[in-house]
MDAnalysis code that builds the backbone (N, CA, C; Angstrom):
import MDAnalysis as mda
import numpy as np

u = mda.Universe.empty(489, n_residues=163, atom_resindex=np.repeat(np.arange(163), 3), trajectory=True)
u.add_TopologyAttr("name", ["N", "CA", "C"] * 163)
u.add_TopologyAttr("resid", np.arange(1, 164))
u.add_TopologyAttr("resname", ["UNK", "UNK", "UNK", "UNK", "UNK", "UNK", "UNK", "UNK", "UNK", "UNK", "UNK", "UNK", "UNK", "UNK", "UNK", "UNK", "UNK", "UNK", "UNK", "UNK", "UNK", "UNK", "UNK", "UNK", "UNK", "UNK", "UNK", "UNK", "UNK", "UNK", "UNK", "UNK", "UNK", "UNK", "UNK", "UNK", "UNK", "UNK", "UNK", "UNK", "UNK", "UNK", "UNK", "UNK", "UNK", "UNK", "UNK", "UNK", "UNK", "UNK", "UNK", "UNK", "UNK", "UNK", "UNK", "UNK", "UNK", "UNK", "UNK", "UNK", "UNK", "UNK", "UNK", "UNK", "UNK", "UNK", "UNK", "UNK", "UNK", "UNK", "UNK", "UNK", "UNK", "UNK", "UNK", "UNK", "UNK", "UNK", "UNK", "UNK", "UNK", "UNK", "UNK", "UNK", "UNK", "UNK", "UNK", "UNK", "UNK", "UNK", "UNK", "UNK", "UNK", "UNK", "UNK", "UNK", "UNK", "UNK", "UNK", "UNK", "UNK", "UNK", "UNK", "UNK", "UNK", "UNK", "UNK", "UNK", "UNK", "UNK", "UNK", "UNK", "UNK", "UNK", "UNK", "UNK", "UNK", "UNK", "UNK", "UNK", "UNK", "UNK", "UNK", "UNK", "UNK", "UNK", "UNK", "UNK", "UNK", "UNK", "UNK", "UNK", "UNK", "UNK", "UNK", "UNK", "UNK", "UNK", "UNK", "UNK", "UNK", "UNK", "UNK", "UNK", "UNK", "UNK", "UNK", "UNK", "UNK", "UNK", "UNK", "UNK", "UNK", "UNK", "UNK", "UNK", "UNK", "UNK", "UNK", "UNK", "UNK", "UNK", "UNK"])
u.atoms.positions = np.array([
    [100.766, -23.228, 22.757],
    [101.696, -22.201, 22.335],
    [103.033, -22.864, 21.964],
    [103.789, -22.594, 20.918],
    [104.697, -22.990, 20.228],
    [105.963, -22.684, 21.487],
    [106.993, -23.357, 21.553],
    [107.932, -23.050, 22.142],
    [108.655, -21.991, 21.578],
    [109.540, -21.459, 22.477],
    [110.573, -20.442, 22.242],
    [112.017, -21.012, 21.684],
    [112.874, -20.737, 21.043],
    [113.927, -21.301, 20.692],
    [114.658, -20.205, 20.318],
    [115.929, -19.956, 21.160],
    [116.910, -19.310, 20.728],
    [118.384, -19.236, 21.058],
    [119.037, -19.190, 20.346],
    [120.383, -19.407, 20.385],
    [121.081, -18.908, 21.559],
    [121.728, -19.824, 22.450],
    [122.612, -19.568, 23.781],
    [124.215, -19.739, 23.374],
    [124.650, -19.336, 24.215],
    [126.488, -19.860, 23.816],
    [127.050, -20.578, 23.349],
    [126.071, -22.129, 23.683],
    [126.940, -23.475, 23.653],
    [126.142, -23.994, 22.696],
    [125.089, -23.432, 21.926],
    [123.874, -23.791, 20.964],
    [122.515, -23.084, 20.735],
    [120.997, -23.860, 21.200],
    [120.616, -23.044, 21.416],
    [119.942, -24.192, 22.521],
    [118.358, -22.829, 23.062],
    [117.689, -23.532, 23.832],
    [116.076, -23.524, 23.524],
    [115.392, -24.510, 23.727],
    [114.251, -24.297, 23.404],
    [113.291, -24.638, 24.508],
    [112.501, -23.919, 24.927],
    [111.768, -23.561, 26.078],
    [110.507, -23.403, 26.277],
    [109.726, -24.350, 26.905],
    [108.108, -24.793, 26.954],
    [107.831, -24.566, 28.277],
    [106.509, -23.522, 28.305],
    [105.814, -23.339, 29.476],
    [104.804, -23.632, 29.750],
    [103.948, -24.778, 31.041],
    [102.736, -24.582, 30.431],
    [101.855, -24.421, 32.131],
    [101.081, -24.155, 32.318],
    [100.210, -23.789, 33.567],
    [99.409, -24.820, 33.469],
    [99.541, -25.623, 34.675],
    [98.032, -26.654, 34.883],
    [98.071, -26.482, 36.369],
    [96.749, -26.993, 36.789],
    [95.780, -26.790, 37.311],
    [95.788, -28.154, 38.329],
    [97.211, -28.592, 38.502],
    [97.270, -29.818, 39.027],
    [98.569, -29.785, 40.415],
    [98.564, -30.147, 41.444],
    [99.462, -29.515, 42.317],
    [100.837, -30.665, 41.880],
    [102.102, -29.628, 42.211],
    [103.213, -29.935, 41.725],
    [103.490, -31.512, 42.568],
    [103.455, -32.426, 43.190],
    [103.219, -33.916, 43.389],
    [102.609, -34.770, 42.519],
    [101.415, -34.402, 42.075],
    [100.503, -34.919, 40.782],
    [101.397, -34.682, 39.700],
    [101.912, -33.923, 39.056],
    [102.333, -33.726, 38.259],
    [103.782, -34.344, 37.691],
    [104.652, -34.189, 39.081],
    [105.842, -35.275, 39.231],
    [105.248, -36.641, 38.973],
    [104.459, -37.153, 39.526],
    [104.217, -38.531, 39.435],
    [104.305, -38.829, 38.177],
    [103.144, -37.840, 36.739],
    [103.663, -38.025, 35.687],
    [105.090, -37.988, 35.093],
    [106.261, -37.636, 35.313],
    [107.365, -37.434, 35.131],
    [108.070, -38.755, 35.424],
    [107.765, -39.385, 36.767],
    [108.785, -39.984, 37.331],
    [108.252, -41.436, 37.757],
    [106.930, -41.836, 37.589],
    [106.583, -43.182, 37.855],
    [106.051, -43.712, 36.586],
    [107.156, -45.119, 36.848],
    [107.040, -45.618, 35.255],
    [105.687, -45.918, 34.589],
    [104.647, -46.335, 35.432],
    [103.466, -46.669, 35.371],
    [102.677, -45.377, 34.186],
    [102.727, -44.040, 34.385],
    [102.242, -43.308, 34.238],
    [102.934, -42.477, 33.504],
    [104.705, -42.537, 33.579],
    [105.465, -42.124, 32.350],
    [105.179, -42.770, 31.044],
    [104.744, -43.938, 30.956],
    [104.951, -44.646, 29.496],
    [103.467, -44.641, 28.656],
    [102.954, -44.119, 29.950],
    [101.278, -43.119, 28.995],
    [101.659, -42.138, 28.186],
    [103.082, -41.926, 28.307],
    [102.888, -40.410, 27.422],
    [103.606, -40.546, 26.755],
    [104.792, -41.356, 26.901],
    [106.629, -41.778, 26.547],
    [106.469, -43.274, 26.546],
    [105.771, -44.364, 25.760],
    [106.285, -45.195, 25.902],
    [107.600, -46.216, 25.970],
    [108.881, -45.359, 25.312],
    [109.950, -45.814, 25.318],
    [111.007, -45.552, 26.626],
    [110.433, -44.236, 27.320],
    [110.816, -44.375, 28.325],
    [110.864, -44.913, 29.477],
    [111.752, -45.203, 30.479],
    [111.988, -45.989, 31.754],
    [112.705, -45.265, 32.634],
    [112.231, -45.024, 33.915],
    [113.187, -44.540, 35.272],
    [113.459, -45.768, 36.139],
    [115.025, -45.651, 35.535],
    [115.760, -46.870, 36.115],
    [115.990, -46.304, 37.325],
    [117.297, -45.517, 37.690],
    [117.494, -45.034, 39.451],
    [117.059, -43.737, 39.138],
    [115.985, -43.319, 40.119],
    [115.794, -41.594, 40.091],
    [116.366, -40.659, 41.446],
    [117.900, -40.567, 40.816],
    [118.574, -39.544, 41.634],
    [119.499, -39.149, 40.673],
    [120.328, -38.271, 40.920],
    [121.475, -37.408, 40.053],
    [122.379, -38.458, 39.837],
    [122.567, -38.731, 38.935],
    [123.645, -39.599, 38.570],
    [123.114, -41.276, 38.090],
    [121.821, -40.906, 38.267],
    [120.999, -42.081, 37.860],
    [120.555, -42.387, 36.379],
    [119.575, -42.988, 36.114],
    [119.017, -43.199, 34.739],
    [118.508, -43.189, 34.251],
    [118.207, -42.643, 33.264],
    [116.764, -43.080, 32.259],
    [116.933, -43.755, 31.308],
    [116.121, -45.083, 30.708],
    [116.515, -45.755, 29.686],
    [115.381, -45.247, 28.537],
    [116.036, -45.319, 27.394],
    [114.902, -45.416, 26.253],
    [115.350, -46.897, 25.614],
    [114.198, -47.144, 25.091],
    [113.761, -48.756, 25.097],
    [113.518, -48.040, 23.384],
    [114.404, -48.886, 22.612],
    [113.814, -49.162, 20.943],
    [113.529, -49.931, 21.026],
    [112.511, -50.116, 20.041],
    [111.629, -50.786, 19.233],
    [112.145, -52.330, 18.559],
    [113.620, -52.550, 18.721],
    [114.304, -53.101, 18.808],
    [115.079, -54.186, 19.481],
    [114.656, -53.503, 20.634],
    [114.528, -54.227, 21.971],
    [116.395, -53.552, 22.461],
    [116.914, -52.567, 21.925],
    [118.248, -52.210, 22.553],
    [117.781, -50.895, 23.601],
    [118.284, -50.744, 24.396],
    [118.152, -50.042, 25.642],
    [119.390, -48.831, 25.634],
    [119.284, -47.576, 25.198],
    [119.945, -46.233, 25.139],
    [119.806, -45.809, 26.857],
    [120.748, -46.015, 27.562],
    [120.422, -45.388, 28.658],
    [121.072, -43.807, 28.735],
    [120.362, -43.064, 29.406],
    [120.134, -41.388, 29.537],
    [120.593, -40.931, 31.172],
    [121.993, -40.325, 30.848],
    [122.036, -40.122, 32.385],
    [121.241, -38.597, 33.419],
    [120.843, -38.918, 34.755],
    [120.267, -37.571, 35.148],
    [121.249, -37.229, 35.578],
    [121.505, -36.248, 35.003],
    [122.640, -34.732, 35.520],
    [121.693, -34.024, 36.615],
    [120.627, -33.689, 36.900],
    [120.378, -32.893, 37.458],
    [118.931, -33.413, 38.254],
    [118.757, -33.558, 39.673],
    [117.860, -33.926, 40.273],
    [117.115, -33.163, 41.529],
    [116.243, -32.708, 41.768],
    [115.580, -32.755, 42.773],
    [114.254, -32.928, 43.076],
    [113.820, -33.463, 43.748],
    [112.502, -34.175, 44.025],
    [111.237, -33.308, 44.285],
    [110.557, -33.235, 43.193],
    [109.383, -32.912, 43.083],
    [109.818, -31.142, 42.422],
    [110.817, -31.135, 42.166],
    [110.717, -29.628, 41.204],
    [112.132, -29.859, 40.342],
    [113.284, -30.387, 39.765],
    [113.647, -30.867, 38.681],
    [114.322, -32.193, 38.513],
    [114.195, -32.462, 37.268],
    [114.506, -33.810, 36.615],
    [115.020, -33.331, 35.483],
    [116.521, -33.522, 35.187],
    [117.570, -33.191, 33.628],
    [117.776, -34.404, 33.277],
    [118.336, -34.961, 32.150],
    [118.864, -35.734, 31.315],
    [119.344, -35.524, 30.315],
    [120.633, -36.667, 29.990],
    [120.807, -36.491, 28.888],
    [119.752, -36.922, 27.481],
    [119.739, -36.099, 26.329],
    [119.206, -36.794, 25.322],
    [119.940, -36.709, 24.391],
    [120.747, -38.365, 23.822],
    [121.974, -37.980, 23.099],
    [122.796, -37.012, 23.118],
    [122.847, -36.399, 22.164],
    [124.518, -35.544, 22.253],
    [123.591, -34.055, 23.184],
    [122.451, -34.014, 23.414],
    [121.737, -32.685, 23.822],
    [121.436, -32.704, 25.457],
    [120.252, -32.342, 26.140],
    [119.772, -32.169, 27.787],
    [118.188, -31.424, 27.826],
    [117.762, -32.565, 28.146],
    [116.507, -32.017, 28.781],
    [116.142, -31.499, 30.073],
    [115.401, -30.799, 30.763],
    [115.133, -30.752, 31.913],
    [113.362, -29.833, 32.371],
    [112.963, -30.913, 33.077],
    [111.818, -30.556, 33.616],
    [112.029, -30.084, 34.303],
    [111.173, -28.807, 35.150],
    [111.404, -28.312, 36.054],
    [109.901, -27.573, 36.969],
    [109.335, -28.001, 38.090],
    [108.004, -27.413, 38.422],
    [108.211, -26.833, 39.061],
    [107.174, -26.116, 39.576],
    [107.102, -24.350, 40.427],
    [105.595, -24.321, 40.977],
    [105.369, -24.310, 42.369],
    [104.098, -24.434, 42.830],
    [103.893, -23.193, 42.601],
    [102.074, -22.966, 42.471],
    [101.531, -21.778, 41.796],
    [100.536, -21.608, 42.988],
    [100.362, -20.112, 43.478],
    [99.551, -20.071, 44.736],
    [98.299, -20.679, 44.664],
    [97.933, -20.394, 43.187],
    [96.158, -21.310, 43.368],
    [96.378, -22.940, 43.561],
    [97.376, -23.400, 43.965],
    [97.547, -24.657, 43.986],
    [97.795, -25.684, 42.783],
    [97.990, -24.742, 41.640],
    [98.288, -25.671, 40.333],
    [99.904, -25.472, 40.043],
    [99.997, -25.736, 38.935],
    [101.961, -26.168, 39.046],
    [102.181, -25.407, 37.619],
    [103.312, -24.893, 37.811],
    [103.937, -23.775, 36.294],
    [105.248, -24.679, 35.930],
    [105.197, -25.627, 34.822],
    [106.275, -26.695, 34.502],
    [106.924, -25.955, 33.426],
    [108.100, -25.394, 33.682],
    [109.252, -25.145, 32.144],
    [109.801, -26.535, 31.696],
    [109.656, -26.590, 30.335],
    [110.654, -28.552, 29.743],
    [111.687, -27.205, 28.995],
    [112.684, -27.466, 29.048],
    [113.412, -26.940, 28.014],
    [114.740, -28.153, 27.644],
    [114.979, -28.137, 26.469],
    [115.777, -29.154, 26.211],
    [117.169, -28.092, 25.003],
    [118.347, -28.263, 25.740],
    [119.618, -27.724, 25.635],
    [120.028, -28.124, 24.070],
    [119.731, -27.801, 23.003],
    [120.368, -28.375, 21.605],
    [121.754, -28.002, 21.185],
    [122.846, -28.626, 20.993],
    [123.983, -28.492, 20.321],
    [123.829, -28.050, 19.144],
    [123.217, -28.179, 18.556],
    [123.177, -27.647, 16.851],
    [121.608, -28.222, 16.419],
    [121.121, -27.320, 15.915],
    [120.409, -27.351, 15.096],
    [120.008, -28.302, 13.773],
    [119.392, -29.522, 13.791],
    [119.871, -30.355, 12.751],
    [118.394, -30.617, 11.845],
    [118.376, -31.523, 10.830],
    [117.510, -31.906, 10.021],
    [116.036, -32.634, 10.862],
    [116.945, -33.236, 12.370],
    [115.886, -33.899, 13.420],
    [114.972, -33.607, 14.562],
    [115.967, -31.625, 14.451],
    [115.287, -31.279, 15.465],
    [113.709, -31.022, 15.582],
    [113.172, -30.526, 14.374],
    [112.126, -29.661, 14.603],
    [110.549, -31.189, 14.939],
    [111.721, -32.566, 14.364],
    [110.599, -33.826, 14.954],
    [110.694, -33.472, 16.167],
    [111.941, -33.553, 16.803],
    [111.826, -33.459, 18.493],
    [111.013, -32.867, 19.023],
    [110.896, -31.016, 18.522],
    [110.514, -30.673, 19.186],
    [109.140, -30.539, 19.205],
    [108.526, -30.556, 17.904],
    [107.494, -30.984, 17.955],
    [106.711, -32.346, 18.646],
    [107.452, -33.469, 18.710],
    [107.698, -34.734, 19.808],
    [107.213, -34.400, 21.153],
    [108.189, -33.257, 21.926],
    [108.299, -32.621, 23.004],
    [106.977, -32.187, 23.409],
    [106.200, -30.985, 22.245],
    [105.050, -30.751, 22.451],
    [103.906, -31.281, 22.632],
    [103.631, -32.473, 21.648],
    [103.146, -33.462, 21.826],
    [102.973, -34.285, 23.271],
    [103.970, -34.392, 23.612],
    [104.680, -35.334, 24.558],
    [103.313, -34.257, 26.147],
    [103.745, -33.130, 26.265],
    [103.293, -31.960, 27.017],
    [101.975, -31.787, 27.206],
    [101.649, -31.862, 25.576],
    [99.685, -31.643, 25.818],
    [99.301, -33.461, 26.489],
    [99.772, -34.557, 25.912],
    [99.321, -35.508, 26.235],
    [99.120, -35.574, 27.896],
    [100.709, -34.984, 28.715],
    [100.755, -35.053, 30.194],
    [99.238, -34.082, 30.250],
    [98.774, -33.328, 29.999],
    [97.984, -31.822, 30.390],
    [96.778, -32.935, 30.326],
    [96.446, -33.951, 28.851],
    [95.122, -34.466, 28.780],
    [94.966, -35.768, 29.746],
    [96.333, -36.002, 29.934],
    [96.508, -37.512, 31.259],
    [96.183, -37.027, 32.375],
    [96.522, -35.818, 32.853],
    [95.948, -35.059, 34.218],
    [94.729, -34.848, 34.295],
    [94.410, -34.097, 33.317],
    [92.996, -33.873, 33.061],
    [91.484, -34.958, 32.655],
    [92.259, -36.656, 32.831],
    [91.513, -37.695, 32.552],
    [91.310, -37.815, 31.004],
    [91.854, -37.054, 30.404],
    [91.047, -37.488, 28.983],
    [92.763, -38.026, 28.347],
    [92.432, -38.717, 27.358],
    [92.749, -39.292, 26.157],
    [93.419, -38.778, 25.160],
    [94.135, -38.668, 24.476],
    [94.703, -38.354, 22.813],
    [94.575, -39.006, 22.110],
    [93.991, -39.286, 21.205],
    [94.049, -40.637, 19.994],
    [94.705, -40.104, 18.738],
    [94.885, -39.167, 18.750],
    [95.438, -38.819, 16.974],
    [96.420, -37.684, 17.444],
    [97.466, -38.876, 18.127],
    [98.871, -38.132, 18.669],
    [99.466, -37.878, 17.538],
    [99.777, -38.886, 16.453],
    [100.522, -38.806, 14.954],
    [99.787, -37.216, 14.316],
    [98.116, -37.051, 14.068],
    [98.346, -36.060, 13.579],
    [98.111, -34.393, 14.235],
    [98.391, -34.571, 15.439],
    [99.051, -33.292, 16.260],
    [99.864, -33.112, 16.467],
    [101.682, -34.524, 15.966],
    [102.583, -34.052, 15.671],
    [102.945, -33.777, 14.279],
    [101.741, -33.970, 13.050],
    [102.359, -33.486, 11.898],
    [102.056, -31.855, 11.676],
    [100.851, -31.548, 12.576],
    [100.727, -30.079, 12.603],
    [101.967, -29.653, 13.121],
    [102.429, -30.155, 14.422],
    [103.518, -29.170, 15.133],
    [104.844, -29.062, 13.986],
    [104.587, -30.344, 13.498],
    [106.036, -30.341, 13.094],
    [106.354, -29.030, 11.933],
    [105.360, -29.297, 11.281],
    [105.313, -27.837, 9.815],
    [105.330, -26.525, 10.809],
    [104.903, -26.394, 12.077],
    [105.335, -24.700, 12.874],
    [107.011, -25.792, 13.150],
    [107.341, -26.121, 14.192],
    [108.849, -26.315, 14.489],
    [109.721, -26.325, 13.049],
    [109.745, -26.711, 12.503],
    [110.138, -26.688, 11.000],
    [110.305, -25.350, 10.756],
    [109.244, -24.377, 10.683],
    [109.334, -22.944, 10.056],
    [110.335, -22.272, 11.297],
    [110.220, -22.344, 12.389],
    [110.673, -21.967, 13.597],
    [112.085, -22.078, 13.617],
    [113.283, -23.444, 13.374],
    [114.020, -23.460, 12.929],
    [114.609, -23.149, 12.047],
    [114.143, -22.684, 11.191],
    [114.309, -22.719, 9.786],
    [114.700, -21.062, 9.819],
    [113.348, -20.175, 10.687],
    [113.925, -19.349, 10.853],
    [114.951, -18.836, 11.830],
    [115.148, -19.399, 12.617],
    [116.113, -19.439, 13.904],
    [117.559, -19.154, 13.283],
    [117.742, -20.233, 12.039],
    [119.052, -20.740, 11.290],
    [118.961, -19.570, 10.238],
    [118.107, -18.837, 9.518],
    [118.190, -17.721, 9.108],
    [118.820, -16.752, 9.540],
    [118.206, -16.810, 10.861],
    [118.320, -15.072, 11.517],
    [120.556, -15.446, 12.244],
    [120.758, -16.648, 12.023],
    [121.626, -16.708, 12.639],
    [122.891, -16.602, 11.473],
    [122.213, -16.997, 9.815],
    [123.061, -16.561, 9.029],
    [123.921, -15.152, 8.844],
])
């Protein structure tokens, strides 16, 4: 399911829900141990994981963007910065024992890059769902060129409705 995106005070917000079937510990681990973060994020790194700590993204380049966590608590959220914007994971144990994860990531403006992101984001989401679930993604590139043509229209109309 496509995320939600809509305009808040300070910009807008765009907001991913997804239900698995995996208890909220399992699921952190994907988030927060590097081993198993860079299955999904290879550019990412958890340098210190507490509030005020870090996340690095690693280019391709070999230069290191470090990402500060604004917002921490262990085993139900993890914020960061992403450039001028904010991400934040956040889990919720579910009585059948599986975990209800919101990602929503805080956008300042609306730009020409977002709708890669967020399509990125989605991507990024089903891969954690198929890493839990033992299986694989191999044609990550073209399940983000599908997302990207919906995030694209999504923005596109977002920035309409806001004309």
């Amino acid at each position: 399911m496509i995320a939600d995106l809509q305009p808040v005070q300070s910009g807008y917000l765009a907001r991913y829900e997804r239900h698995w079937q995996h208890d909220v510990k399992e699921v952190w681990s994907w988030l927060t141990e590097n081993d198993k973060l860079t299955q999904w994020f290879p550019e990412l790194e958890v340098g210190e994981l507490r509030e005020g700590g870090m996340i690095k993204f690693n280019m391709p380049d070999g230069t290191v963007i470090p990402m500060d966590i604004i917002e921490f608590s262990q085993d139900q959220v993890l914020a960061f910065t992403w450039d001028k914007d904010r991400v934040r994971f956040e889990l919720h144990a579910e009585s059948d024992g599986g975990c209800r994860l919101v990602f929503s990531e805080h956008l300042h403006q609306i730009t020409e890059h977002t709708p890669r992101d967020l399509a990125g984001w989605h991507v990024c989401l089903d891969v954690i769902e198929a890493l839990l679930e033992g299986r694989t993604i191999a044609a990550r590139k073209d399940m983000w060129n599908s997302w990207y043509v919906k995030y694209k229209q999504l923005t596109d109309a977002v920035l309409t409705n806001q004309a």
